[in-house]
MINUGU-387919 format. One record per atom (N, C-alpha, C): residue in one letter; atom name; x negated, z, y negated. Coordinates in steps of 0.02 Angstrom, whole numbers. Layout:
REM MINUGU-387919
 rest atom     c1     c3     c2
    a   CA      X      Z      Y
...
REM end
This chain:
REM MINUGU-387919
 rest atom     c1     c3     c2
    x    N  -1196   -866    450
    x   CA  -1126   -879    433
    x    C  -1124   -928    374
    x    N  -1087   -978    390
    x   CA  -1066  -1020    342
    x    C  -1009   -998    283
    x    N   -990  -1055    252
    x   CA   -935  -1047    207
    x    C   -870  -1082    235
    x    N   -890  -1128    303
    x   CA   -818  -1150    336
    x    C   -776  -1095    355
    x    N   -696  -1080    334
    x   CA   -677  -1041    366
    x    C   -651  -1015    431
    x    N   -669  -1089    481
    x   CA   -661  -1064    561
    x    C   -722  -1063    558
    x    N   -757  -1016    532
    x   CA   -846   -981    561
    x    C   -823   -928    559
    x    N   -765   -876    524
    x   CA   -769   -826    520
    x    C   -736   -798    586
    x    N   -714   -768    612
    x   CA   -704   -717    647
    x    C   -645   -648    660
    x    N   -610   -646    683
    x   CA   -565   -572    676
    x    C   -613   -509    650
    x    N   -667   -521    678
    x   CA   -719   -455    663
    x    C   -730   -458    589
    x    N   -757   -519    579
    x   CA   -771   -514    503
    x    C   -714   -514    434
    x    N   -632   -531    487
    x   CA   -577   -527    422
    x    C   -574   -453    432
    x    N   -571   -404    493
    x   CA   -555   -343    487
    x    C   -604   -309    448
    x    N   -663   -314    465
    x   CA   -731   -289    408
    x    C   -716   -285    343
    x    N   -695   -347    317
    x   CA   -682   -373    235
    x    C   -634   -336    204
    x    N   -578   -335    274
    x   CA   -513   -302    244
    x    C   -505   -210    228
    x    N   -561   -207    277
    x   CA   -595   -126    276
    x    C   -646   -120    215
    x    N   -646   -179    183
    x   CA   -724   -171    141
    x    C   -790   -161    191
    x    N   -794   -160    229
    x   CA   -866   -155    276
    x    C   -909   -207    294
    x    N   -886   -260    273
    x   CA   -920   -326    276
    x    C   -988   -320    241
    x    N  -1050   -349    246
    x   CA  -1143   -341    230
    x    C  -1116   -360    182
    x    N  -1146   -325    113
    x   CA  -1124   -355     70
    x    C  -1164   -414     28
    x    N  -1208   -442     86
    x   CA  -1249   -508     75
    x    C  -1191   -574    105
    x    N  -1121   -548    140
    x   CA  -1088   -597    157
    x    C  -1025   -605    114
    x    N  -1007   -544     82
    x   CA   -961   -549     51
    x    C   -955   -580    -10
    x    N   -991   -631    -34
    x   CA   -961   -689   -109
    x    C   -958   -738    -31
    x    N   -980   -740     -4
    x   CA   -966   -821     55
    x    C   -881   -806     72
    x    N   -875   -739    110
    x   CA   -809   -738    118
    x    C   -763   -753     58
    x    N   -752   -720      3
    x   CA   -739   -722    -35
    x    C   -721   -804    -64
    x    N   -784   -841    -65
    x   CA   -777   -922    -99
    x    C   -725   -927    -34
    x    N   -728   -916     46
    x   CA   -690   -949    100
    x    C   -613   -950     60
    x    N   -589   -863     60
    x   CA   -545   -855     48
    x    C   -489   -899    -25
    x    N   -523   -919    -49
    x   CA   -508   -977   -124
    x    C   -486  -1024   -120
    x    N   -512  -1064    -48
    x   CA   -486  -1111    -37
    x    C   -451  -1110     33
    x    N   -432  -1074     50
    x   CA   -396  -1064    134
    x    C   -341  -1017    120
    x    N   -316  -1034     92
    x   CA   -246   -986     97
    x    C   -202   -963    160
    x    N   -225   -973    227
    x   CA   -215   -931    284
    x    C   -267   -888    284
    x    N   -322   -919    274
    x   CA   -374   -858    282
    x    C   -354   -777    252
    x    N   -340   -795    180
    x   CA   -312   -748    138
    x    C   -244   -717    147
    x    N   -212   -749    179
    x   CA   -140   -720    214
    x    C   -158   -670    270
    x    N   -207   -683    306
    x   CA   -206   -644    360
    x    C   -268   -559    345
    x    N   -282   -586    300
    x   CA   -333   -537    271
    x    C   -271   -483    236
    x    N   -222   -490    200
    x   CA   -163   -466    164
    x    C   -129   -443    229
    x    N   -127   -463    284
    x   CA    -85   -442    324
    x    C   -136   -396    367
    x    N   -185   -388    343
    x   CA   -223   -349    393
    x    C   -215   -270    360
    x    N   -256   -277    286
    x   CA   -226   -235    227
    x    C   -156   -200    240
    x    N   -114   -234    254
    x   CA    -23   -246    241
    x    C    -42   -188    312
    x    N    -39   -200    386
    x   CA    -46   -157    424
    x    C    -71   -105    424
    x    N   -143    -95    402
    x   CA   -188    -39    386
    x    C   -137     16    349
    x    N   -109    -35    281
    x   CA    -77     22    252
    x    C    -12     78    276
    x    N     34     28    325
    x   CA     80     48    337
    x    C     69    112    385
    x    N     15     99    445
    x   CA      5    148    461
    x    C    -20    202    445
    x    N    -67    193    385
    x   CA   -100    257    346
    x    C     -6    296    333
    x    N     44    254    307
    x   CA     89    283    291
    x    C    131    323    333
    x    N    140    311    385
    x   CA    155    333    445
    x    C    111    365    483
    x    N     46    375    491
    x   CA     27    420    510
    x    C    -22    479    487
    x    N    -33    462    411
    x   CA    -54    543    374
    x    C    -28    601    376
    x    N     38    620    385
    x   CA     67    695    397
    x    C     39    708    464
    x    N     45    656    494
    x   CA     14    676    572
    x    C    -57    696    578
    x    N    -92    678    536
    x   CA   -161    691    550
    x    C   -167    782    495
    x    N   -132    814    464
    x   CA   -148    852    397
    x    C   -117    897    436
    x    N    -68    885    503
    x   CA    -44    942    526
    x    C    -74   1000    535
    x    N    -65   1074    562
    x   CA   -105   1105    571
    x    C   -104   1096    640
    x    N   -190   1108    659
    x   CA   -194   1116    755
    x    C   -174   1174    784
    x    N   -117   1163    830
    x   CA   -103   1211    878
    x    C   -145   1244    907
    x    N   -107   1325    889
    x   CA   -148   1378    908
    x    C   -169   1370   1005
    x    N   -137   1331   1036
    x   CA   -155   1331   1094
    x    C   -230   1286   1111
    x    N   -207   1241   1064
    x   CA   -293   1204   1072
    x    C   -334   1246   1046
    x    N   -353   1272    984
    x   CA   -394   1342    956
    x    C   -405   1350   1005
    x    N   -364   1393   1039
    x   CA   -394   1457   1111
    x    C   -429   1420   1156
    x    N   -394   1349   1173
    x   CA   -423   1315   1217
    x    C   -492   1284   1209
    x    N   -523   1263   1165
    x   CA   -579   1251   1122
    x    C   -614   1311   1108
    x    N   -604   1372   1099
    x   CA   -634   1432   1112
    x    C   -666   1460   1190
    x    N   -611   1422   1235
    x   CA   -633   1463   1306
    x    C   -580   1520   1302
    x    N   -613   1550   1372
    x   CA   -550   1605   1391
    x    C   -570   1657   1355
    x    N   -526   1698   1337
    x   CA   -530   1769   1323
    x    C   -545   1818   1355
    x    N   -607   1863   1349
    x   CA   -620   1911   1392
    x    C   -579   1948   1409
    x    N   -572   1980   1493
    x   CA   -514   2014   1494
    x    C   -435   1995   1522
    x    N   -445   1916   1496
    x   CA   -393   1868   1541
    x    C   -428   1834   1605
    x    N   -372   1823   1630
    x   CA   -411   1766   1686
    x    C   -452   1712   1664
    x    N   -468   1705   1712
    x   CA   -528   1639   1702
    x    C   -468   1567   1668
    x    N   -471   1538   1631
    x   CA   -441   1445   1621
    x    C   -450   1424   1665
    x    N   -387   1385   1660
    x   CA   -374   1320   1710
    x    C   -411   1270   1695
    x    N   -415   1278   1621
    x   CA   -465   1219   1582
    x    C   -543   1207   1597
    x    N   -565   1155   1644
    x   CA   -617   1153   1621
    x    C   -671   1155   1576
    x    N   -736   1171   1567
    x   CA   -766   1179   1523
    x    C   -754   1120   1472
    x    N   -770   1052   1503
    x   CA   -784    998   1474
    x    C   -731    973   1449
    x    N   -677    979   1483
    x   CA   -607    973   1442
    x    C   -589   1011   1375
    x    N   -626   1088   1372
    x   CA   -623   1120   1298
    x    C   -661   1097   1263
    x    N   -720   1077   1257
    x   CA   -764   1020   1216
    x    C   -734    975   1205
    x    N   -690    939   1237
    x   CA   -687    894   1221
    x    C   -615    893   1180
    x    N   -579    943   1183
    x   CA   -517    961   1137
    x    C   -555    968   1074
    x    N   -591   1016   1062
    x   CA   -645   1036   1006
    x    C   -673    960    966
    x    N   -711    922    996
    x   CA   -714    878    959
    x    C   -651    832    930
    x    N   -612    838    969
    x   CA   -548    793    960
    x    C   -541    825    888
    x    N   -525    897    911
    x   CA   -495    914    836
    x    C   -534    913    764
    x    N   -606    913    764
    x   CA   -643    896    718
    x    C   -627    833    701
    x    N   -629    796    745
    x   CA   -627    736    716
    x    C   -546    708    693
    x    N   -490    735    697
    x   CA   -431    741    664
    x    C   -441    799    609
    x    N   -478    833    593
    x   CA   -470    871    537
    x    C   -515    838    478
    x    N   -559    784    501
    x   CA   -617    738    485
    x    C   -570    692    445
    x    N   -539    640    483
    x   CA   -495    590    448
    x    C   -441    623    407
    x    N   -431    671    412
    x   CA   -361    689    354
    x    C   -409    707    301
    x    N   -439    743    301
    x   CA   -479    778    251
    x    C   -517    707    207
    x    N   -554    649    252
    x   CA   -571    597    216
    x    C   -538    536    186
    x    N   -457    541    196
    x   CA   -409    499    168
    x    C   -397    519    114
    x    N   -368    601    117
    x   CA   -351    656     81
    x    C   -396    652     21
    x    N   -456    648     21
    x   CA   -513    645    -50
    x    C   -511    565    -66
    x    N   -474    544    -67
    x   CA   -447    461   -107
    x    C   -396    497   -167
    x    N   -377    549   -180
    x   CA   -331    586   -242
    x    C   -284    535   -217
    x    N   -258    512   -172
    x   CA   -180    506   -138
    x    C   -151    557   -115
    x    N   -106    606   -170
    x   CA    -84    650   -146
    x    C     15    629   -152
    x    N     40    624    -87
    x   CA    106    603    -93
    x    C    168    635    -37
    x    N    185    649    -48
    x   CA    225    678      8
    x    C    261    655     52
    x    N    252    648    131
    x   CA    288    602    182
    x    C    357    641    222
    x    N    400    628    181
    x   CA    453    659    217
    x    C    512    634    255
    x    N    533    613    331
    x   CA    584    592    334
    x    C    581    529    353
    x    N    612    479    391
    x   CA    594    426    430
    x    C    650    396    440
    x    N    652    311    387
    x   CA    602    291    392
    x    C    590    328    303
    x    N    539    325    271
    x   CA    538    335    193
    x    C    572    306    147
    x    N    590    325     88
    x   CA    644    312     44
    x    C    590    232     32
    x    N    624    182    -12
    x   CA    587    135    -54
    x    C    558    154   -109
    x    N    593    208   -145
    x   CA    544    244   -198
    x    C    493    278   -182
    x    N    491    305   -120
    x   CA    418    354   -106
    x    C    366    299    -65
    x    N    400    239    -36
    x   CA    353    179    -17
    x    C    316    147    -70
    x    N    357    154   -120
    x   CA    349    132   -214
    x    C    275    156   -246
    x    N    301    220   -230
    x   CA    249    260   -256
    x    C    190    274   -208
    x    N    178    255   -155
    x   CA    120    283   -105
    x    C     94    181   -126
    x    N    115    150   -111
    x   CA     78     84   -102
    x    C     49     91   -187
    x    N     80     97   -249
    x   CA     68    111   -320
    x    C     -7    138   -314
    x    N    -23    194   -305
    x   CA    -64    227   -301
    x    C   -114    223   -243
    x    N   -102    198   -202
    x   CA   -162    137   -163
    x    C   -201    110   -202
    x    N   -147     56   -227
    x   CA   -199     -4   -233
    x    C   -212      1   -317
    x    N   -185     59   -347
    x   CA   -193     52   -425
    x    C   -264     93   -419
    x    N   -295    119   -376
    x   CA   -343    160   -382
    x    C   -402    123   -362
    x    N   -378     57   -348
    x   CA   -428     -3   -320
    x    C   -490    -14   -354
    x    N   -516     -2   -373
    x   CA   -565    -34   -450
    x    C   -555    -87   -441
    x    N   -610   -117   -390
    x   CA   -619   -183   -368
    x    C   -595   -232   -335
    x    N   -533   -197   -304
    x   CA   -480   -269   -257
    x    C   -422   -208   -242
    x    N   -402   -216   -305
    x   CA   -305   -176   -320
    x    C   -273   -252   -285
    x    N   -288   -303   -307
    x   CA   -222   -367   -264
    x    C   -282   -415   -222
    x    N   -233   -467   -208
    x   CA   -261   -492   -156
    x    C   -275   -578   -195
    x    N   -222   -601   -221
    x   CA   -231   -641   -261
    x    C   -229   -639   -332
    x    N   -297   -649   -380
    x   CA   -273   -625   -437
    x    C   -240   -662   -487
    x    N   -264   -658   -582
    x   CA   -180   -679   -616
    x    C   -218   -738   -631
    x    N   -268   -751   -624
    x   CA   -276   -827   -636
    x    C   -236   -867   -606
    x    N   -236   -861   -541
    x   CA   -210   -915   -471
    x    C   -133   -877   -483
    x    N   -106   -882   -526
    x   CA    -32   -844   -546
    x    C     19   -891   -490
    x    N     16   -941   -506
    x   CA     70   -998   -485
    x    C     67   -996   -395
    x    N    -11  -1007   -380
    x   CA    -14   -979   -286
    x    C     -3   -933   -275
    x    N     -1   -881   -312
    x   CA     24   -808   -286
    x    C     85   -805   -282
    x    N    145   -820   -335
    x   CA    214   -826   -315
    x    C    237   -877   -274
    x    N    198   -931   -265
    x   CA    239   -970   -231
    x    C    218   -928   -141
    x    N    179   -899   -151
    x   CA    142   -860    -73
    x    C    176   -808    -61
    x    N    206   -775    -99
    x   CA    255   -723    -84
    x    C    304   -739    -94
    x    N    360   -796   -133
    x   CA    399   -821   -102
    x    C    418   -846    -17
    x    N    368   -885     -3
    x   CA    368   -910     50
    x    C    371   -842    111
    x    N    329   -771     83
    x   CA    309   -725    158
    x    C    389   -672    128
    x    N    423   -678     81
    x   CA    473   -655     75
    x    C    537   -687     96
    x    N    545   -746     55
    x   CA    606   -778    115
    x    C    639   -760     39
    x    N    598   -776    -18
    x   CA    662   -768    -78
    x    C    627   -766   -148
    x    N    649   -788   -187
    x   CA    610   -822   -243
    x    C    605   -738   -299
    x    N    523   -746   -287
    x   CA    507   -689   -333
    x    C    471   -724   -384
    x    N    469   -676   -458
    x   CA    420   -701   -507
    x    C    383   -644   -543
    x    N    334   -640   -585
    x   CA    308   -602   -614
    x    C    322   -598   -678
    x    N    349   -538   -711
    x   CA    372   -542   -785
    x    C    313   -560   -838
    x    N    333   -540   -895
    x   CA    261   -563   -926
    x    C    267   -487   -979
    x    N    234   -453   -993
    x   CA    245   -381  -1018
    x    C    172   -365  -1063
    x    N    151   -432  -1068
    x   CA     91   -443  -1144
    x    C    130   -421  -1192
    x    N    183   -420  -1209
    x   CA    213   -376  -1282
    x    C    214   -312  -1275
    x    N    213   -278  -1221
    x   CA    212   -215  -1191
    x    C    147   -180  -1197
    x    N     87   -237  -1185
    x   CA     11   -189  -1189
    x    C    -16   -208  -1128
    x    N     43   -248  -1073
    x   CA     17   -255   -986
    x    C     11   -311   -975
    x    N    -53   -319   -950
    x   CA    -73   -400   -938
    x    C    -81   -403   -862
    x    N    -41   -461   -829
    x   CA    -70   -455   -759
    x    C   -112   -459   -737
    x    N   -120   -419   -679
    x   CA   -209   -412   -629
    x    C   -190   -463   -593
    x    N   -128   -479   -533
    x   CA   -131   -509   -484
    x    C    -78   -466   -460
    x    N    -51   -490   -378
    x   CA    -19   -478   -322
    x    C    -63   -456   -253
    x    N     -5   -433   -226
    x   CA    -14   -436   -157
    x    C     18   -421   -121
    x    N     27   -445    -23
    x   CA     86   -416      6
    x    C     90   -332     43
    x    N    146   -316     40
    x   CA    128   -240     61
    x    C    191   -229    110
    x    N    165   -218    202
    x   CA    210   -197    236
    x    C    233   -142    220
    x    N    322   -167    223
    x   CA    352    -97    238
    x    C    409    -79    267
    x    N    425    -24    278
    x   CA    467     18    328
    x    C    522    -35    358
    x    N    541    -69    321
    x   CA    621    -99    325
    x    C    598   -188    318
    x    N    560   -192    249
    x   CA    563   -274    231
    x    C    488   -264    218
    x    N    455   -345    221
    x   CA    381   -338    186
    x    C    409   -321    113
    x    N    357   -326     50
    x   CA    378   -318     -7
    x    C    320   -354    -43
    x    N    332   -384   -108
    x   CA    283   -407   -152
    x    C    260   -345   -183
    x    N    216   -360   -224
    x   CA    185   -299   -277
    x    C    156   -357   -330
    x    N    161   -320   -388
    x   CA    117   -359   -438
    x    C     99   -304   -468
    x    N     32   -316   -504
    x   CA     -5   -268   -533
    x    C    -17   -290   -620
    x    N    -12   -239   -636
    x   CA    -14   -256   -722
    x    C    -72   -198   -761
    x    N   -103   -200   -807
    x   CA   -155   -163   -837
    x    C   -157   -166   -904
    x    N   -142   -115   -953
    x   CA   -162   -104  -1009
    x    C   -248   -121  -1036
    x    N   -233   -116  -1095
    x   CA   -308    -98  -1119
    x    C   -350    -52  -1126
    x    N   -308     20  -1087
    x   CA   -342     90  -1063
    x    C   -347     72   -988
    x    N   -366     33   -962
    x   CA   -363     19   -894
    x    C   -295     59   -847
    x    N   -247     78   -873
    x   CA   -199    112   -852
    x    C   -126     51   -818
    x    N   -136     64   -754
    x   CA    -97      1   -710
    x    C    -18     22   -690
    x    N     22    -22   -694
    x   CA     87    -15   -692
    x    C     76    -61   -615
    x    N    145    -61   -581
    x   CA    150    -89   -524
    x    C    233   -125   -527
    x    N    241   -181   -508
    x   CA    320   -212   -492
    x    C    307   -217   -427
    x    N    358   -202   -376
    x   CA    373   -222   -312
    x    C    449   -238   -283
    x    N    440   -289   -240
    x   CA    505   -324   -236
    x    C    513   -329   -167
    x    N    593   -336   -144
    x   CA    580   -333    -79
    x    C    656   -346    -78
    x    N    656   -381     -4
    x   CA    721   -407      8
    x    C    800   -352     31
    x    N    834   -343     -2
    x   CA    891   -281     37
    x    C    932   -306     65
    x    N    938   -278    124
    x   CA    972   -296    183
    x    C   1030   -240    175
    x    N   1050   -219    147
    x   CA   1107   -145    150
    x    C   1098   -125     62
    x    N   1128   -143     13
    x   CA   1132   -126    -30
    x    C   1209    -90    -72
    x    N   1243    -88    -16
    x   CA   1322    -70    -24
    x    C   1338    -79   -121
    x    N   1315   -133   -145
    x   CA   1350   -161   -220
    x    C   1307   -125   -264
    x    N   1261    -61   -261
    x   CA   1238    -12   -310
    x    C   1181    -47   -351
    x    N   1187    -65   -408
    x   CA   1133    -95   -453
    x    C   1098    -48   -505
    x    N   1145     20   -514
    x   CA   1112     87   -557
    x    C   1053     88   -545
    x    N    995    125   -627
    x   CA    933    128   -610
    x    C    925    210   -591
    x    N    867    206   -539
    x   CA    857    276   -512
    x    C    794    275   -523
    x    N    779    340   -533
    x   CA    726    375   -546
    x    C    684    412   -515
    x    N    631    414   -478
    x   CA    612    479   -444
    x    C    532    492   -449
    x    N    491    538   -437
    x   CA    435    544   -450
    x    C    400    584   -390
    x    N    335    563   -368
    x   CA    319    561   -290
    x    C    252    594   -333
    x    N    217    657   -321
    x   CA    162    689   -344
    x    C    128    640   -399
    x    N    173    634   -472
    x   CA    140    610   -536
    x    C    155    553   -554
    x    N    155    513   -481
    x   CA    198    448   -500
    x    C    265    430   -505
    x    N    274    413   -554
    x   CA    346    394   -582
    x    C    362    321   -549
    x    N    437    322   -533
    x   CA    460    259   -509
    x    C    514    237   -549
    x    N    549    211   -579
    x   CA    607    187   -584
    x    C    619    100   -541
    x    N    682    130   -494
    x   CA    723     64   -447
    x    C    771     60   -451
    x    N    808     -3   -434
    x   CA    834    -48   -432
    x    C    877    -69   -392
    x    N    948   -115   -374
    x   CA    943   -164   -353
    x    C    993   -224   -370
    x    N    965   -273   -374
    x   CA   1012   -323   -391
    x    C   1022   -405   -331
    x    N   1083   -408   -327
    x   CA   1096   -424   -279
    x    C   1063   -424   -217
    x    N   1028   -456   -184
    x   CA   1012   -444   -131
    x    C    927   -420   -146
    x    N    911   -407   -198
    x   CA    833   -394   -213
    x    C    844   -320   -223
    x    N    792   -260   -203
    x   CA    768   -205   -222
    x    C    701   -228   -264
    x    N    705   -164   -316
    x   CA    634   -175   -360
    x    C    631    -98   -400
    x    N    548   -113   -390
    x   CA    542    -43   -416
    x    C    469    -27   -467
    x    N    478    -29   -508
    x   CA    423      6   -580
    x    C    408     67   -565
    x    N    315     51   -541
    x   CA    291    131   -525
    x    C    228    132   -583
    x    N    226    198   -607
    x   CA    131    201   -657
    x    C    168    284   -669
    x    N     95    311   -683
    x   CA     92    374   -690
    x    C     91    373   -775
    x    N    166    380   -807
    x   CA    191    354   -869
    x    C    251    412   -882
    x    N    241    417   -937
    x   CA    300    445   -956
    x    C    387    427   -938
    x    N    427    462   -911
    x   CA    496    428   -885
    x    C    533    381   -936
    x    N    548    408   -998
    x   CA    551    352  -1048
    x    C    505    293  -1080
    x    N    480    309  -1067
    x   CA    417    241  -1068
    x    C    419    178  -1006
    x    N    441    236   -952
    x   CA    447    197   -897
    x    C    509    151   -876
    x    N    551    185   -924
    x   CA    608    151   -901
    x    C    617     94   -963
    x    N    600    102  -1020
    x   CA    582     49  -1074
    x    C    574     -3  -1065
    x    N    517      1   -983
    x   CA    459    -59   -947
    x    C    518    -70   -917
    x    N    572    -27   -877
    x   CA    597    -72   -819
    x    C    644   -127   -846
    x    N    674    -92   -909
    x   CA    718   -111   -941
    x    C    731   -208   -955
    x    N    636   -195   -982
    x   CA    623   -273   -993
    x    C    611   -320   -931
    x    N    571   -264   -894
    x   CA    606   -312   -831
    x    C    634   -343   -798
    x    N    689   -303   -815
    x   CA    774   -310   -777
    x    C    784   -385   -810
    x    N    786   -374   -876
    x   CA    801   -417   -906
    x    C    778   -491   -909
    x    N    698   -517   -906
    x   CA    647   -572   -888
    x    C    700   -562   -810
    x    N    691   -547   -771
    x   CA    696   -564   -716
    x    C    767   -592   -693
    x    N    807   -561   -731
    x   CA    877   -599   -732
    x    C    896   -666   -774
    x    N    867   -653   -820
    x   CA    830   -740   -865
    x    C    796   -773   -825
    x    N    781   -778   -801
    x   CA    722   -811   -731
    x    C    762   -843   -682
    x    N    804   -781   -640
    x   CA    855   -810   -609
    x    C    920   -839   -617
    x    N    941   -829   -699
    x   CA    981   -907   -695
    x    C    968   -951   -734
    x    N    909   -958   -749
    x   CA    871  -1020   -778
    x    C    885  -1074   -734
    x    N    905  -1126   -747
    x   CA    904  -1185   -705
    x    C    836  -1222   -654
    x    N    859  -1241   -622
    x   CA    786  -1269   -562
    x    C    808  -1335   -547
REM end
């Protein structure tokens, strides 16, 4: 494998985007991705999918298994008639269900503990589940980081359809990591990632509202530890997530609100 980026492959963006890529290939991908900004779009959108469905389908996997598969995966009960079920058909329920009690249990030990209630999910509990994704990232929380500041907004401008920016919250203690895009329920959404000097990460995410009936009040809510305070102003939703104290947190949104409305009627 080269460093051209039509050498790479669907196999090898899904690998990368899974982290499973040899990791004798991954600085090549990596240099690809620097200079190919589709490459890196579609890698974010691979991410962007992965996640949405982890979001949509974790309650499904943590369910408990029906007592009818149990029995059925057991065989018949002495004493009853013989099953309709073939043998090989109860084996093969049996493994099924190991291996669904397998993936919940191995998502589940990522300490993403969040609660999925209700469809489609609020924006604050989307807030807080993408927050705690990618803040637990060590090594690739965003997709573009804060060096390349200027390609990152103008890249989520463009996959938003609406001029986002990143505050600056160095007086605060939070220096930016970077961005990235994050499917969700209703609209894609930006994220930007920010980090203290306790390595302790705050999150901004932005996203276009399509139904905001005039309400710009800040709301508050907290999804197992993580704190959110949102938003919305005119046609933008936004939402400040970190596992922070509520007054602290709203301090952050506060200045937010504020850079970001200086921003938008700054002249262009």
């Amino acid at each position: 494998m080269n460093g051209n980026p039509a050498s790479f492959d669907d196999a090898d963006l899904h690998a990368y985007a899974d982290g499973c890529l040899a990791p004798g290939r991954v600085d090549t991908f990596e240099a690809a991705l620097q200079v190919d900004p589709a490459l890196a779009a579609r890698v974010a959108e691979i991410r962007a999918q992965s996640a949405a469905l982890r979001a949509a389908l974790d309650a499904i996997v943590t369910e408990p298994i029906p007592e009818r598969l149990i029995q059925a995966a057991a065989g018949p009960v002495r004493g009853r008639s013989r099953s309709r079920w073939p043998r090989w058909l109860a084996s093969a329920v049996a493994v099924a269900a190991t291996l669904l009690l397998g993936i919940g249990v191995g998502w589940y030990g990522r300490t993403i503990d969040l609660e999925h209630e209700g469809t489609p999910t609020s924006f604050a509990r989307q807030a807080a589940f993408a927050h705690a994704l990618y803040a637990a990232d060590v090594n690739r929380p965003v997709e573009i980081w804060a060096a390349d500041e200027k390609r990152l907004v103008t890249w989520l401008t463009k996959r938003l359809g609406l001029a986002v920016h990143a505050p600056d919250l160095n007086n605060l203690g939070y220096a930016l990591v970077g961005g990235r895009l994050v499917a969700g329920n209703e609209q894609p959404t930006a994220l930007f990632m920010y980090e203290n000097a306790g390595k302790q990460r705050l999150s901004l995410q932005v996203r276009r509202d399509t139904d905001s009936h005039g309400e710009t009040a800040f709301r508050y809510a907290v999804e197992k530890g993580v704190g959110v305070f949102y938003w919305i102003d005119q046609d933008c939703s936004y939402a400040i997530s970190g596992v922070l104290d509520r007054n602290q947190l709203l301090s952050i949104a506060h200045v937010v609100y504020g850079q970001l409305a200086a921003l938008d009627a700054a002249p262009r």
